[in-house]
C-alpha positions in Angstrom: 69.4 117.7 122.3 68.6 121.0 123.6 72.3 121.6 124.3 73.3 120.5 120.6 71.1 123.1 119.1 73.6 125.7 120.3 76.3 123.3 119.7 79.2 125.9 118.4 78.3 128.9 120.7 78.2 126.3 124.3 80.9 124.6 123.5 83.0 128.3 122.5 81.5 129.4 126.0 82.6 126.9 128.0 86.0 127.5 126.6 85.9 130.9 127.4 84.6 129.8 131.0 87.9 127.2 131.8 90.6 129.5 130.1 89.4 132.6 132.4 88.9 130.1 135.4 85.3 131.5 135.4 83.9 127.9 135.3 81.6 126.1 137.8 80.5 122.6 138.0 76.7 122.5 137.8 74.5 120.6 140.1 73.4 116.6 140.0 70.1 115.2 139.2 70.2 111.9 141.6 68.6 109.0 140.7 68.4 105.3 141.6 69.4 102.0 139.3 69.3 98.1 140.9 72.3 96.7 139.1 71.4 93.9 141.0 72.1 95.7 144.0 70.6 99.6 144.9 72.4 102.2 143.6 72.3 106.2 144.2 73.6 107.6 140.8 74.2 111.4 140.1 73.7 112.3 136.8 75.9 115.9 136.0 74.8 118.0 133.3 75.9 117.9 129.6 78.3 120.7 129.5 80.1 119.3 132.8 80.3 115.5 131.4 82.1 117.5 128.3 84.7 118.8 131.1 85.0 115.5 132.9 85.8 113.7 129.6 88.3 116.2 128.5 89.9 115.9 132.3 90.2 112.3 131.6 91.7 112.6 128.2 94.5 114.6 129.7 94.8 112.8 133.0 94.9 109.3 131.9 98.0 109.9 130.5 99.6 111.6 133.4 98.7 109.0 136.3 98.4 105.5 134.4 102.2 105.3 134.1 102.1 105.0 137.7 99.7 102.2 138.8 100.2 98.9 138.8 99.5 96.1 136.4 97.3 94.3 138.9 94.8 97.1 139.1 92.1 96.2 137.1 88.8 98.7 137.0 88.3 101.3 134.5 91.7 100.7 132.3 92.6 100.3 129.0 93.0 96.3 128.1 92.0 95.6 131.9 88.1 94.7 133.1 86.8 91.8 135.2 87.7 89.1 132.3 91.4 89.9 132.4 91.3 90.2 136.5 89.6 86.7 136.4 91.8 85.4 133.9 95.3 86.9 136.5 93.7 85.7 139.3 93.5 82.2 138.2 97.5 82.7 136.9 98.2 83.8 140.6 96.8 80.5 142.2 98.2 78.4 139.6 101.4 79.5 140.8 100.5 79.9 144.6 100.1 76.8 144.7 103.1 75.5 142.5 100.7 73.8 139.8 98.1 72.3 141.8 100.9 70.6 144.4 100.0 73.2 147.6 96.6 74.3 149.5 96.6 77.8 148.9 94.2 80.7 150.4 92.6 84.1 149.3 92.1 86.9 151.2 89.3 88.8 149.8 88.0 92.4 150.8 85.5 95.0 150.1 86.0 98.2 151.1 83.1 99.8 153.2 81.2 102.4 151.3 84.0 103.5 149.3 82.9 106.3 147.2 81.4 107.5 149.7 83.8 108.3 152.2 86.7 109.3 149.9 88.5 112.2 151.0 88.6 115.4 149.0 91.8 116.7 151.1 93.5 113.4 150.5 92.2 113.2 146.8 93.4 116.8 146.0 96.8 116.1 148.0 97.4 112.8 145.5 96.5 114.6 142.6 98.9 117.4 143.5 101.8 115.3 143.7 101.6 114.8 139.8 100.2 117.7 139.0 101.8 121.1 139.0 99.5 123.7 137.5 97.5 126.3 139.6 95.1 126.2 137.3 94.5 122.7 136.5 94.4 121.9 140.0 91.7 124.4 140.9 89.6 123.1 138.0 90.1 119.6 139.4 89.6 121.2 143.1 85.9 122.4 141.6 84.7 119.1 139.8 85.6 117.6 143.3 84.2 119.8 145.6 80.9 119.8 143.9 79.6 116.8 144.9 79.3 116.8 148.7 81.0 120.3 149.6 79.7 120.5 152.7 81.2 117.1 154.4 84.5 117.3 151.7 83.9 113.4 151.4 82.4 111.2 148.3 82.6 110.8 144.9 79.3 110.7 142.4 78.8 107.2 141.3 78.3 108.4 137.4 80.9 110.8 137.0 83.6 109.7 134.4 85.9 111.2 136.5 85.1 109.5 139.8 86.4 105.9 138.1 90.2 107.7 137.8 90.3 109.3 141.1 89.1 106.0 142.5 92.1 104.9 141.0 94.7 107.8 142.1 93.0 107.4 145.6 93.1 103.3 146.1 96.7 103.3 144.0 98.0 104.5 148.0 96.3 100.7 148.8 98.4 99.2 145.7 101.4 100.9 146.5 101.7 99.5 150.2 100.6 96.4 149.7 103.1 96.0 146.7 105.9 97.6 147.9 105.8 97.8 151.4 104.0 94.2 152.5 106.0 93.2 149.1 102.7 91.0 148.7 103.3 89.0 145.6 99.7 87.8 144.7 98.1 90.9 145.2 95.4 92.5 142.6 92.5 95.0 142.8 89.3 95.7 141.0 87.7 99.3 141.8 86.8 98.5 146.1 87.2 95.0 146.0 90.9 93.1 146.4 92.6 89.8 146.7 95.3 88.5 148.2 96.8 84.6 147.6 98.6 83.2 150.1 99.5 79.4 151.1 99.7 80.5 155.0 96.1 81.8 156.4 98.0 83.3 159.4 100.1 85.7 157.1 96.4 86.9 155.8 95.1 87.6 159.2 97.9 89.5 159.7 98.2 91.3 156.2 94.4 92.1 156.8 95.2 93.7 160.1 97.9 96.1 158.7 95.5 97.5 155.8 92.9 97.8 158.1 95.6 99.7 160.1 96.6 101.9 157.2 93.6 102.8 156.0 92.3 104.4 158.9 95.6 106.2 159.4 96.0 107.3 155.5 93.3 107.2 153.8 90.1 107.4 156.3 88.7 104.1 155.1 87.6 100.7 156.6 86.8 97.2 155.6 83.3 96.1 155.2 83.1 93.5 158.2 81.1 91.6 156.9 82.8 91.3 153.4 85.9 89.8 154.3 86.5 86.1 153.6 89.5 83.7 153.3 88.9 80.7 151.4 91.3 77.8 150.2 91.1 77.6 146.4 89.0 74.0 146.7 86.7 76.0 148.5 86.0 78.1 145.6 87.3 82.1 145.4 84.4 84.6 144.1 85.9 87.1 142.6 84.0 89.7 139.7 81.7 87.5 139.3 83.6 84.4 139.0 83.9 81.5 141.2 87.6 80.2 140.5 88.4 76.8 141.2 91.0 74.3 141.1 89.4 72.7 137.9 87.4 74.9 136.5 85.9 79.0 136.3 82.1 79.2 136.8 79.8 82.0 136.8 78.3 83.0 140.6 75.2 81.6 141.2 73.8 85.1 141.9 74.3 86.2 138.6 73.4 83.4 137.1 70.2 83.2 138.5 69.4 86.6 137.6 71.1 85.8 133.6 68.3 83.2 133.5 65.7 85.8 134.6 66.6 88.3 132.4 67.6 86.3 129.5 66.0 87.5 125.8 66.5 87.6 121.9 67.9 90.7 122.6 70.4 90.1 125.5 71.6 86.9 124.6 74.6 87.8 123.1 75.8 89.7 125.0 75.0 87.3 128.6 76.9 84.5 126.3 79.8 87.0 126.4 79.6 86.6 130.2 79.6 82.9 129.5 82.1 82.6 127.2 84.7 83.4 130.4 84.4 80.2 132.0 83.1 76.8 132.2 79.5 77.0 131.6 78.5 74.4 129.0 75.2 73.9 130.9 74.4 77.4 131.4 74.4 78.4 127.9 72.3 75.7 126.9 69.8 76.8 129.1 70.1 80.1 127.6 69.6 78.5 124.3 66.5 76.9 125.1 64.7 79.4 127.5 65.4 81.9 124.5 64.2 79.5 121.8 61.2 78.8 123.6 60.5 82.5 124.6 60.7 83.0 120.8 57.7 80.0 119.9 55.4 81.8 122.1 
């Protein structure tokens, strides 16, 4: 509010500030969410989350044509209900309609935005980009967050969810291309691979593991790395697929049923209305109707 007073004149000065390269990226006001999990969230100011949006704008365009279909954080007409709903295709077809055992390999990627490179990021960005310019504005927004260690990206910055993207398409592209890895997809740190052999994933698991150390300075969470038939049940965003049926994880529906109110409820039955949870949403009907006698 105190910004929009002065609407015209900040915005004409920031203007002024990124067409004479005179423009720095303020400083973060940190703060913590549980989402359900604990968070450390930086919060940049208003006139820099008017720059990062404009970056975006422009950059979207430039690096989307590039990634693959099966990456599915942060992208127009992607999300976790389209990755669920391509995941499920993948073991349909794995298993050639229900006739095989097929297997997951599933990963998370050990304090990811944390230990992103800024060399690497700036080198990835460079290879699309060709503008002196440009590229030291995007060098700036980088660099300030973490300057002194050159590594991390601010959970809260709009731009942090693209160049997560630029940075883990490297990932995309060798397991794509390279392993030629035909189940393969990817939301933000987490991916999956479908297999019908479990010893071609222990082995696919150790060449990423070997490639991320040697390109991009990353490692897989030990303790988040699983291989699961499908009758076992594959969690994945928030989903457990199965064979015959898609239910929501028992973590979050636990915490639905906590959290559940009048004013919620819609939107927790559009978590719902993803998979096969006839039972949960009846609960949520009740608990909510009762809620509303008292």
């Amino acid at each position: 509010m105190a910004w929009e007073r002065s609407l015209e004149v900040n915005l004409f000065e920031l203007r002024d500030e990124l067409s004479t390269n005179r423009y720095k990226h303020g400083h973060y006001t940190p703060f913590t969410i549980h989402d359900p999990k604990e968070r450390r969230i930086h919060k940049a100011g208003v006139r820099d989350r008017i720059v990062h949006q404009a970056v975006v704008n422009i950059l979207e365009r430039i690096f989307e044509c590039q990634f693959i279909f099966d990456s599915f954080s942060c992208r127009k007409g992607k999300g976790i209900h389209a990755a669920s709903k391509r995941l499920q295709k993948f073991l349909v077809k794995a298993s050639k309609n229900y006739t095989r055992t097929v297997y997951a390999l599933k990963c998370d990627i050990r304090k990811f935005f944390d230990r992103v490179d800024h060399n690497i990021l700036l080198e990835l960005i460079r290879r699309r980009i060709d503008d002196n310019d440009t590229t030291s504005l995007l060098t700036n927004i980088v660099a300030s967050f973490n300057a002194t260690s050159a590594k991390g990206l601010p959970i809260g910055n709009l731009t942090s969810q693209l160049f997560a993207n630029i940075y883990l398409h490297e990932l995309d592209y060798f397991v794509k291309h390279i392993l030629r890895e035909k189940w393969y997809l990817r939301y933000c740190d987490d991916f999956i691979i479908i297999s019908y052999s479990w010893g071609h994933l222990l082995n696919i698991l150790e060449k990423i593991k070997y490639f991320f150390r040697q390109r991009l300075k990353l490692e897989i969470h030990p303790n988040k790395v699983s291989i699961r038939s499908w009758g076992q049940g594959i969690d994945f965003v928030g989903y457990v697929h199965m064979p015959n049926c898609v239910i929501v994880r028992t973590k979050t529906k636990n915490r639905v049923l906590r959290r559940v109110n009048q004013k919620n409820l819609v939107s927790y039955m559009g978590v719902c209305n993803h998979a096969d949870t006839f039972e949960l949403q009846q609960l949520l009907f009740n608990k909510v109707g009762k809620t509303a006698k008292l």
